[in-house]
PDB file of N, CA, C and O in Angstrom, chain B, residues numbered from 101:
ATOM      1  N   UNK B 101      -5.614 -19.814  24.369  1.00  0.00           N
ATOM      2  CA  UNK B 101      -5.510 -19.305  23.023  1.00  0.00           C
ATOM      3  C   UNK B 101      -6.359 -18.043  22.864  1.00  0.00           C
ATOM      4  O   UNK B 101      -5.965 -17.102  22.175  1.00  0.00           O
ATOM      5  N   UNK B 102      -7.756 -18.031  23.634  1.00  0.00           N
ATOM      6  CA  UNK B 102      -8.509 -16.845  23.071  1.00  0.00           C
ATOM      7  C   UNK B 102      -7.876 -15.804  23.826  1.00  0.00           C
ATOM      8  O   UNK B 102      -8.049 -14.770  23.180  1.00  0.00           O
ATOM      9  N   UNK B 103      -7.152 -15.528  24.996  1.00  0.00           N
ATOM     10  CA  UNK B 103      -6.640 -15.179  25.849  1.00  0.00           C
ATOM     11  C   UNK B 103      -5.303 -14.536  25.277  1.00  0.00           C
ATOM     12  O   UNK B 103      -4.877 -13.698  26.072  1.00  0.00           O
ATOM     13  N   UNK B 104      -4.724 -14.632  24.453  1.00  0.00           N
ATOM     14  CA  UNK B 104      -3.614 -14.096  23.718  1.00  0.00           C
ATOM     15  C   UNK B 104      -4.373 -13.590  22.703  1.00  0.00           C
ATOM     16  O   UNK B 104      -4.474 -12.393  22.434  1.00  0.00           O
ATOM     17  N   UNK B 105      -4.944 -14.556  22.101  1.00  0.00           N
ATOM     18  CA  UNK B 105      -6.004 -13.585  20.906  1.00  0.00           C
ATOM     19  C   UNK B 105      -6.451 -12.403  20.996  1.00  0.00           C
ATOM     20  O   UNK B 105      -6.032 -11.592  20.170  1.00  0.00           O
ATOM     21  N   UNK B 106      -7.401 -11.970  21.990  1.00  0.00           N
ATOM     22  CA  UNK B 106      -7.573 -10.843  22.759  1.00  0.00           C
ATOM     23  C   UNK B 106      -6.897 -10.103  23.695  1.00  0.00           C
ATOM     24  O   UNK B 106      -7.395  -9.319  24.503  1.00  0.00           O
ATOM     25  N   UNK B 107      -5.519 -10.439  23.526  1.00  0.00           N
ATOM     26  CA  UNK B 107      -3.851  -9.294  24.049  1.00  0.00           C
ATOM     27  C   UNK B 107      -3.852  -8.690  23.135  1.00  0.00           C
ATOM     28  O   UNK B 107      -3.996  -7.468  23.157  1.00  0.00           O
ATOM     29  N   UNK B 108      -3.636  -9.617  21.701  1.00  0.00           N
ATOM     30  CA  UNK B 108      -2.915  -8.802  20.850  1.00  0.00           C
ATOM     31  C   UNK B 108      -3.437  -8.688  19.504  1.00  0.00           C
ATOM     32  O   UNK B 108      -2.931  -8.862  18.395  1.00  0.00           O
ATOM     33  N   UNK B 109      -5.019  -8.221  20.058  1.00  0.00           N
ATOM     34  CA  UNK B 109      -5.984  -7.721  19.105  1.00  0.00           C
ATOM     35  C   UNK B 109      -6.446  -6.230  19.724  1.00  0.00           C
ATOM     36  O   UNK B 109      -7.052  -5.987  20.768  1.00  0.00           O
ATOM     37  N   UNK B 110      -5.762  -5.024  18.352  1.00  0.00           N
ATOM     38  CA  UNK B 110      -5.916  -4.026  19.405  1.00  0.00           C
ATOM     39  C   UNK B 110      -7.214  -3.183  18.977  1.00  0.00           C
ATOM     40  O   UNK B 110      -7.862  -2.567  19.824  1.00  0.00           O
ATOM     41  N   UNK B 111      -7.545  -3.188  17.663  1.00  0.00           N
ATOM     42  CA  UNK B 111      -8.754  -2.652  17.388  1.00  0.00           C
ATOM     43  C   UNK B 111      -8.280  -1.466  17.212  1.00  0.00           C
ATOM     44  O   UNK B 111      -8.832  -0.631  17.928  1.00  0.00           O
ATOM     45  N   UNK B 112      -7.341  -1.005  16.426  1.00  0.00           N
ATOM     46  CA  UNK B 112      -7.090   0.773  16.646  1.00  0.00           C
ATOM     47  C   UNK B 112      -7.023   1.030  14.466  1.00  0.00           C
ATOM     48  O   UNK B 112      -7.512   0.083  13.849  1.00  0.00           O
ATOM     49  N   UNK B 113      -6.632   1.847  13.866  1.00  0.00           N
ATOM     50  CA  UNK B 113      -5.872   2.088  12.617  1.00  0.00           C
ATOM     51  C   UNK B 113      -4.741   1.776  12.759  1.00  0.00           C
ATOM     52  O   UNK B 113      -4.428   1.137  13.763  1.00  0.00           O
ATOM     53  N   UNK B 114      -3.948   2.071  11.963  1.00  0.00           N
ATOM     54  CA  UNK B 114      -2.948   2.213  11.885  1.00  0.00           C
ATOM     55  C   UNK B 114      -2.147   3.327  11.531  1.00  0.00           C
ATOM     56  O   UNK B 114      -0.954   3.513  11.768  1.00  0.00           O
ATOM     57  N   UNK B 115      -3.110   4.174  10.822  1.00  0.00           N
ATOM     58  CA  UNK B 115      -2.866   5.944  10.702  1.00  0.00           C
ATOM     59  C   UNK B 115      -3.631   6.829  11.632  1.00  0.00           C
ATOM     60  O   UNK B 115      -4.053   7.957  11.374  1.00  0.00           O
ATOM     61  N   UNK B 116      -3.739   6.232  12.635  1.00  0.00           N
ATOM     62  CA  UNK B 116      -4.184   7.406  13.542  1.00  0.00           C
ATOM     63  C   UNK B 116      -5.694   6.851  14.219  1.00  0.00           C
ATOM     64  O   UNK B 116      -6.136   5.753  13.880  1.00  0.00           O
ATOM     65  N   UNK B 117      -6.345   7.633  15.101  1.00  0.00           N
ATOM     66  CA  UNK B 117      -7.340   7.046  15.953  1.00  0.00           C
ATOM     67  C   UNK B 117      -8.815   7.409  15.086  1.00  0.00           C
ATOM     68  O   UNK B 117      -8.501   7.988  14.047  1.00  0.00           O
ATOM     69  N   UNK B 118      -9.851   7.295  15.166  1.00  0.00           N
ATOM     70  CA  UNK B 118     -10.916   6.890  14.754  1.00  0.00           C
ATOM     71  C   UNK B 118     -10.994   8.517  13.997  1.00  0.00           C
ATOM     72  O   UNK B 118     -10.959   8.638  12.773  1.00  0.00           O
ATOM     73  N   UNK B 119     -11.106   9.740  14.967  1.00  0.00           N
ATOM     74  CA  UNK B 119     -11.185  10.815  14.530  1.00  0.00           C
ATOM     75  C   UNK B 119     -10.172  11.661  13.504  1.00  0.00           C
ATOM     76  O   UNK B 119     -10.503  12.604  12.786  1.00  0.00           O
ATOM     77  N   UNK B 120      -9.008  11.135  13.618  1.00  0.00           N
ATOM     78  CA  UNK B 120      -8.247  11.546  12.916  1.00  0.00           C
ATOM     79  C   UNK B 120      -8.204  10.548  11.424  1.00  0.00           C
ATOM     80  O   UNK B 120      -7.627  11.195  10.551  1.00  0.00           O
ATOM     81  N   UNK B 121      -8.567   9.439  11.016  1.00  0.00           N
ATOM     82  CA  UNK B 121      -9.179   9.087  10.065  1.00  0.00           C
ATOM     83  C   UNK B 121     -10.297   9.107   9.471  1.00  0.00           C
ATOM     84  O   UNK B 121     -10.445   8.668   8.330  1.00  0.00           O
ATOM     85  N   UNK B 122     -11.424   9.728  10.320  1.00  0.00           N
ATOM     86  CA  UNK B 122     -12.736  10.398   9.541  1.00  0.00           C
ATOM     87  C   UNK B 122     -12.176  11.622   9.131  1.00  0.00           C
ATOM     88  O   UNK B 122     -12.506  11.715   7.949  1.00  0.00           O
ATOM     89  N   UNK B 123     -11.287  12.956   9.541  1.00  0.00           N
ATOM     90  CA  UNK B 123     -11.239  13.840   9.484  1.00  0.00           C
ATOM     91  C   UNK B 123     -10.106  13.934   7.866  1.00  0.00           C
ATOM     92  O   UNK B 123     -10.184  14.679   6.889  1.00  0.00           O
ATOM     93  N   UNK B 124      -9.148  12.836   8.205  1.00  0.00           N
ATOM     94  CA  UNK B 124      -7.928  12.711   6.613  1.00  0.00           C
ATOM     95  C   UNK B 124      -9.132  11.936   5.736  1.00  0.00           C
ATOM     96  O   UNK B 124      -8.538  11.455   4.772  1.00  0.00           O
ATOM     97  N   UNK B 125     -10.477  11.617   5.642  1.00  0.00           N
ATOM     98  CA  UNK B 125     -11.087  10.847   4.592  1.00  0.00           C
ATOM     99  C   UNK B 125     -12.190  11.964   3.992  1.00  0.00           C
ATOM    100  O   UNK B 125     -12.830  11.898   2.942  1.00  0.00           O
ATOM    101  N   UNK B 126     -12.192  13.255   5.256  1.00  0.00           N
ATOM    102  CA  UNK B 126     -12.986  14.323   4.989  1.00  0.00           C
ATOM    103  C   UNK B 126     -12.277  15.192   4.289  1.00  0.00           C
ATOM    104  O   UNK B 126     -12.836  16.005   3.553  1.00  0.00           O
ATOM    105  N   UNK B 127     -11.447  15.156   4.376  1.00  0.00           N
ATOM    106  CA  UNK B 127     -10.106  15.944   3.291  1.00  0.00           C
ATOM    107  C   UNK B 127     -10.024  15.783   1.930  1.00  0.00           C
ATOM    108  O   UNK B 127     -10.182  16.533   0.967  1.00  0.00           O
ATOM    109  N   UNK B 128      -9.645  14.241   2.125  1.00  0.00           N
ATOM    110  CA  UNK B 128      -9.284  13.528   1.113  1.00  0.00           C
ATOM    111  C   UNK B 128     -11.206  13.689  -0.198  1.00  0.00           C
ATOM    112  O   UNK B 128     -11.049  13.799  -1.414  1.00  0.00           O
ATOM    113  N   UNK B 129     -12.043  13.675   0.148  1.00  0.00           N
ATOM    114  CA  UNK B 129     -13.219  13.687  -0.437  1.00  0.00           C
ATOM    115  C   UNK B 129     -13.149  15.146  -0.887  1.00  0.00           C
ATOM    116  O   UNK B 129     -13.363  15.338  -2.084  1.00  0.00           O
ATOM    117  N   UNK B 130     -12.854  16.318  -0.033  1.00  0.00           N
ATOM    118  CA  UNK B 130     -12.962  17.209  -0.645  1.00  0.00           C
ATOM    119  C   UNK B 130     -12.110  17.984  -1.328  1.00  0.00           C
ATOM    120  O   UNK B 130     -12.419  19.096  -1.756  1.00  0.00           O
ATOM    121  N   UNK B 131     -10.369  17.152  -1.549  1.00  0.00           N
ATOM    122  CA  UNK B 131      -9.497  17.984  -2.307  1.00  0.00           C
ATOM    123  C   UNK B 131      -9.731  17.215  -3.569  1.00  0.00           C
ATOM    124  O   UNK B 131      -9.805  17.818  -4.640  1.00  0.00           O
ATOM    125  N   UNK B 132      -9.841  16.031  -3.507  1.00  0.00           N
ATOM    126  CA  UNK B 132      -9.899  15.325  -4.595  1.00  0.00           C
ATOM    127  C   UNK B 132     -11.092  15.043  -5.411  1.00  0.00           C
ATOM    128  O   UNK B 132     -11.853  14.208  -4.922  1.00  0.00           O
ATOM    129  N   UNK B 133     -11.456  15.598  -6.646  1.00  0.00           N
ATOM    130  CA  UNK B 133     -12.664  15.423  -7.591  1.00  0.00           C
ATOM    131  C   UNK B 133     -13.142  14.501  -7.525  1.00  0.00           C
ATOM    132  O   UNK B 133     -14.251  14.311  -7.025  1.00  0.00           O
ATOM    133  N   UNK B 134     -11.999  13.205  -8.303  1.00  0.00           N
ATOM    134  CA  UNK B 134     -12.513  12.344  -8.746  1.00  0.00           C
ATOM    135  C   UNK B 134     -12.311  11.181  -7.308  1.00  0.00           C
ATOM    136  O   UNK B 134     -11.690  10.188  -7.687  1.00  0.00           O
ATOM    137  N   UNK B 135     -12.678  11.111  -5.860  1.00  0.00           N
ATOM    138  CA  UNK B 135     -12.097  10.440  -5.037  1.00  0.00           C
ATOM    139  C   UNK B 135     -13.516   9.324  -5.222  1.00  0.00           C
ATOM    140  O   UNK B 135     -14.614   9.564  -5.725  1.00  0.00           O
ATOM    141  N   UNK B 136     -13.140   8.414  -4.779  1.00  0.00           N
ATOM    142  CA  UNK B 136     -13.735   6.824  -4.901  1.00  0.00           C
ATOM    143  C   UNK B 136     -13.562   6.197  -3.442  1.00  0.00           C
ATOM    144  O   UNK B 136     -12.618   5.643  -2.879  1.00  0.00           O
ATOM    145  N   UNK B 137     -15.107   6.572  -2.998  1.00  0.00           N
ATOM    146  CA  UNK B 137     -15.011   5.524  -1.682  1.00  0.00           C
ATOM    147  C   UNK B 137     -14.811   4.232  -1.630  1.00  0.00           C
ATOM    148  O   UNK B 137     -15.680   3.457  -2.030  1.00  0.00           O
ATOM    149  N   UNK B 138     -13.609   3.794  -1.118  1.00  0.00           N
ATOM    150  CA  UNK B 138     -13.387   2.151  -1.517  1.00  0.00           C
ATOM    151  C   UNK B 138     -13.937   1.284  -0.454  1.00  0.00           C
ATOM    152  O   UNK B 138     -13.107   0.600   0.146  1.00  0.00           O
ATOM    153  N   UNK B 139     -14.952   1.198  -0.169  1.00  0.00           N
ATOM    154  CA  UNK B 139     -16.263   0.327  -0.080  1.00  0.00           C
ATOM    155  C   UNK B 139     -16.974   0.379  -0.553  1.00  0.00           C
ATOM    156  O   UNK B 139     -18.009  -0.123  -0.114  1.00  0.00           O
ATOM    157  N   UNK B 140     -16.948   1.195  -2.138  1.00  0.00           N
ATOM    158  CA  UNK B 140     -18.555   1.472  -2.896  1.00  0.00           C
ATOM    159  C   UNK B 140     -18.212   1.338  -3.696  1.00  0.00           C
ATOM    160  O   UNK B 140     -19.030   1.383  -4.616  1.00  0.00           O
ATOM    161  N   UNK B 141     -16.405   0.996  -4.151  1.00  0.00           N
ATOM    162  CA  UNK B 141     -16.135   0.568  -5.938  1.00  0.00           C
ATOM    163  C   UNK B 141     -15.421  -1.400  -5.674  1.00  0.00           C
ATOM    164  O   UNK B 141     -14.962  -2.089  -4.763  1.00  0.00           O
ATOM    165  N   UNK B 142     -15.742  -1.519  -7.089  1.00  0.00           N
ATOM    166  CA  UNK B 142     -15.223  -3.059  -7.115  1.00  0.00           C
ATOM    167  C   UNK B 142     -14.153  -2.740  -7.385  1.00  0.00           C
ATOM    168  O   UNK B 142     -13.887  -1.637  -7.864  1.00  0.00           O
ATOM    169  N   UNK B 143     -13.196  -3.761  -7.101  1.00  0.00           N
ATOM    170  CA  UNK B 143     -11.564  -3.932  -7.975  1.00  0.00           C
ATOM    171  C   UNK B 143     -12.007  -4.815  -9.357  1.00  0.00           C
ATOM    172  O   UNK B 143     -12.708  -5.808  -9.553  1.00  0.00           O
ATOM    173  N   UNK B 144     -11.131  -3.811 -10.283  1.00  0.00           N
ATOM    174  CA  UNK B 144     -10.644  -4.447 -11.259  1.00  0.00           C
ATOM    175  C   UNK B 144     -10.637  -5.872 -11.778  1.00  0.00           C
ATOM    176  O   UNK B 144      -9.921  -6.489 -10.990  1.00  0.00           O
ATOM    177  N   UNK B 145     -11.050  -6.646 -12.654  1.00  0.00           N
ATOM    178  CA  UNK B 145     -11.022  -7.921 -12.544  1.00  0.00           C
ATOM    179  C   UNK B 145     -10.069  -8.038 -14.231  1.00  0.00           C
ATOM    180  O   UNK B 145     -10.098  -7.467 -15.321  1.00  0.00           O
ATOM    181  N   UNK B 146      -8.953  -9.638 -13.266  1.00  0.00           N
ATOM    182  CA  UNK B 146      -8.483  -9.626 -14.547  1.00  0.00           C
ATOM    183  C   UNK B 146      -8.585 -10.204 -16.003  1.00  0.00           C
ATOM    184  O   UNK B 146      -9.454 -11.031 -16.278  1.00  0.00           O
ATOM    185  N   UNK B 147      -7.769  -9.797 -16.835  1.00  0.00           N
ATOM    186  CA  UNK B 147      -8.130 -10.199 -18.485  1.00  0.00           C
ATOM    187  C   UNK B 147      -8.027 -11.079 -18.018  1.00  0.00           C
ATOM    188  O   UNK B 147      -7.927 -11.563 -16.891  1.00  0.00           O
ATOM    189  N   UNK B 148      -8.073 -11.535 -19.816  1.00  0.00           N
ATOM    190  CA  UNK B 148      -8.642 -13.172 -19.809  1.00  0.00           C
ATOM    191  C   UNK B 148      -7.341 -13.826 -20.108  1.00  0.00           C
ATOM    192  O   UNK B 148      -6.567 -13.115 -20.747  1.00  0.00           O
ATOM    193  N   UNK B 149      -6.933 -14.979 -19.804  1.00  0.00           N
ATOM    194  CA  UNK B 149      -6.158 -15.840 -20.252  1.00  0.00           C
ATOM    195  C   UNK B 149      -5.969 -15.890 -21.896  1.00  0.00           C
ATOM    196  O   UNK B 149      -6.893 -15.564 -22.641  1.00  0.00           O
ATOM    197  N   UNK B 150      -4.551 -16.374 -22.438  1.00  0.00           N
ATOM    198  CA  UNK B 150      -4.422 -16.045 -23.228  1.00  0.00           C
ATOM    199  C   UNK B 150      -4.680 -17.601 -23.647  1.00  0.00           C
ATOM    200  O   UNK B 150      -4.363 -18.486 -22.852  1.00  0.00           O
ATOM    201  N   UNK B 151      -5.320 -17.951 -25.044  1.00  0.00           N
ATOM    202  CA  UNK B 151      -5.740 -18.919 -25.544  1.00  0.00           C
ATOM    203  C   UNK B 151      -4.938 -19.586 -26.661  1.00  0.00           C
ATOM    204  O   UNK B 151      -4.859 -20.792 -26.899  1.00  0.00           O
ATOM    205  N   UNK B 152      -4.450 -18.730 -27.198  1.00  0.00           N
ATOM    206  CA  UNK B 152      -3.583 -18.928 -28.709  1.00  0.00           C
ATOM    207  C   UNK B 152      -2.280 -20.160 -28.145  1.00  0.00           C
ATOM    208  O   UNK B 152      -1.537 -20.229 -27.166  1.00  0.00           O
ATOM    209  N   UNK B 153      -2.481 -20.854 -29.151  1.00  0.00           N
ATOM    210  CA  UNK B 153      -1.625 -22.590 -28.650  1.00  0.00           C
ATOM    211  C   UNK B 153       0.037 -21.921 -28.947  1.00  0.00           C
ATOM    212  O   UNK B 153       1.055 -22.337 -28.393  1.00  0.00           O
ATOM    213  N   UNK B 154      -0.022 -20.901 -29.869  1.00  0.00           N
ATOM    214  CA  UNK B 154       1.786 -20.609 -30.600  1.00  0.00           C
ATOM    215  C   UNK B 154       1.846 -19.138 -30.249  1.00  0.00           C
ATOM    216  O   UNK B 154       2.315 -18.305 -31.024  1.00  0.00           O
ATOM    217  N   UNK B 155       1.297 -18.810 -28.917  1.00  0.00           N
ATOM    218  CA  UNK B 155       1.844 -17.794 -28.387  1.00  0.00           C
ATOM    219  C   UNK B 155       2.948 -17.489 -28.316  1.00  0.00           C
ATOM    220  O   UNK B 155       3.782 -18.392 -28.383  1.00  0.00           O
ATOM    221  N   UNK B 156       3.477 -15.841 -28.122  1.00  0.00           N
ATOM    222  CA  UNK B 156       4.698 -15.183 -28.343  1.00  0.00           C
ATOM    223  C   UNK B 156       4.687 -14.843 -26.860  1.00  0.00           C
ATOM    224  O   UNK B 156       4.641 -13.616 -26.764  1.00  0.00           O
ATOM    225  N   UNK B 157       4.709 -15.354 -25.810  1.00  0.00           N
ATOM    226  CA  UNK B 157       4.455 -14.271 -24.975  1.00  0.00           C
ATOM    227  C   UNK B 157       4.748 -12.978 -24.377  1.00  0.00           C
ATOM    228  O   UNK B 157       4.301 -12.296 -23.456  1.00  0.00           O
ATOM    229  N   UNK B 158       6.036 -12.868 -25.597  1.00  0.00           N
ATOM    230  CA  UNK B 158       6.706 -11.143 -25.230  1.00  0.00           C
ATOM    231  C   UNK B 158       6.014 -10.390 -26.123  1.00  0.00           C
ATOM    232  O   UNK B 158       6.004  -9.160 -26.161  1.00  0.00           O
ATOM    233  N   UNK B 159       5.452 -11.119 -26.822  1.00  0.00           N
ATOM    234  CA  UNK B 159       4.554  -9.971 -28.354  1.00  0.00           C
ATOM    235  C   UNK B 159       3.222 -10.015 -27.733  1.00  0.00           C
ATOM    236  O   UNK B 159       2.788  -8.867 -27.646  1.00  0.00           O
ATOM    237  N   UNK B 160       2.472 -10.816 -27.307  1.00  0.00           N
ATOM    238  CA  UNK B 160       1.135 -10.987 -26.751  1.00  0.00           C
ATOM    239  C   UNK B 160       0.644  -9.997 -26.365  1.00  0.00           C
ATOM    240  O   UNK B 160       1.382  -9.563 -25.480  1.00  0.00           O
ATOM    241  N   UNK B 161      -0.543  -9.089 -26.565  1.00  0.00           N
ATOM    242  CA  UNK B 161      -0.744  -7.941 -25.921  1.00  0.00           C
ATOM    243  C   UNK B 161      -1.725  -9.048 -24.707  1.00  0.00           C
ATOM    244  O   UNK B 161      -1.622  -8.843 -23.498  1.00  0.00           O
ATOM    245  N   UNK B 162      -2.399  -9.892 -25.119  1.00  0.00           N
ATOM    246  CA  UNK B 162      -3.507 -10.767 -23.751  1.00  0.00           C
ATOM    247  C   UNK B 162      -2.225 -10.889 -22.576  1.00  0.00           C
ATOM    248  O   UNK B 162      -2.267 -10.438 -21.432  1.00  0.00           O
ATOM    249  N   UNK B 163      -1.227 -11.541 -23.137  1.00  0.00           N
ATOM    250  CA  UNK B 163      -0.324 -12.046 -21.897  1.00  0.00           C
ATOM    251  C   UNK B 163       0.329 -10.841 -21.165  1.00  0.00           C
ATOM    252  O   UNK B 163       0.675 -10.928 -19.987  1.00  0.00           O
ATOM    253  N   UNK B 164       0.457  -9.904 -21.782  1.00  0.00           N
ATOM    254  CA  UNK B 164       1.400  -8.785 -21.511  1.00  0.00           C
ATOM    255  C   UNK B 164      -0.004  -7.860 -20.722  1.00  0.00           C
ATOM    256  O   UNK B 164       0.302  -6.786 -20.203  1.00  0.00           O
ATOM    257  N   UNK B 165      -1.143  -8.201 -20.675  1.00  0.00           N
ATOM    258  CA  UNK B 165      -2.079  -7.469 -19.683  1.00  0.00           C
ATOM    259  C   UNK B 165      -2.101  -7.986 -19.053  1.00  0.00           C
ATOM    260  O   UNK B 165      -2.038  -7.502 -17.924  1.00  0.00           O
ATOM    261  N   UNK B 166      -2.218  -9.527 -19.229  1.00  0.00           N
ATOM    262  CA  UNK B 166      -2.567 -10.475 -17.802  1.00  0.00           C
ATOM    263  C   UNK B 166      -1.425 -10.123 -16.539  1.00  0.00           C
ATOM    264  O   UNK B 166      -1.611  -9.862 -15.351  1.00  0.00           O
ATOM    265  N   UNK B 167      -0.108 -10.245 -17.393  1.00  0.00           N
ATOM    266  CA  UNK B 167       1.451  -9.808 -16.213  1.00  0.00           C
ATOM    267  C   UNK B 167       1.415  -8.634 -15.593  1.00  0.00           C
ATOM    268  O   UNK B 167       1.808  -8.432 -14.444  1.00  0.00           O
ATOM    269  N   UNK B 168       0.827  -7.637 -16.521  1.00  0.00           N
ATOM    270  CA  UNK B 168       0.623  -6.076 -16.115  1.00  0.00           C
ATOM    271  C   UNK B 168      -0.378  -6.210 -15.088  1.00  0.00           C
ATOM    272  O   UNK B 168      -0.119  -5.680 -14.008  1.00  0.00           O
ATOM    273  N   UNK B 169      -1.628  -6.906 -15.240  1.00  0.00           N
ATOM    274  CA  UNK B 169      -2.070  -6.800 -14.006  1.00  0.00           C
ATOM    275  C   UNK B 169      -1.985  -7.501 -12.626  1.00  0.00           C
ATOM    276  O   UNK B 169      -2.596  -7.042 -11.662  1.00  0.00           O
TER     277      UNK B 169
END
């Protein structure tokens, strides 16, 4: 088993080799203002459940964020 594990574990990207993804993230930082290293931001967390017992749920703005997100 570890023996196939380590066949077809290749350790590479998938857009390109180590240098050519530091170099598109060196780009990407400097065309873009507002760019966000995504290992240094959280994701989004979602609303809250909707509580109301005689919910509409096509009128709901809670339910209609919760689906949206």
């Amino acid at each position: 088993m570890v023996e196939y594990l380590e066949s077809v574990h290749v350790g590479e990207f998938l857009t390109g080799s180590m240098h050519e993804v530091k170099q598109n993230i060196s780009l990407q930082k400097i065309e873009d203002l507002h760019y966000e290293d995504p290992i240094q931001t959280m994701p989004i967390s979602p609303p809250e459940e909707c509580k109301e017992k005689t919910c509409d749920n096509d009128n709901c703005s809670n339910c209609q964020a919760l689906e949206t997100w």
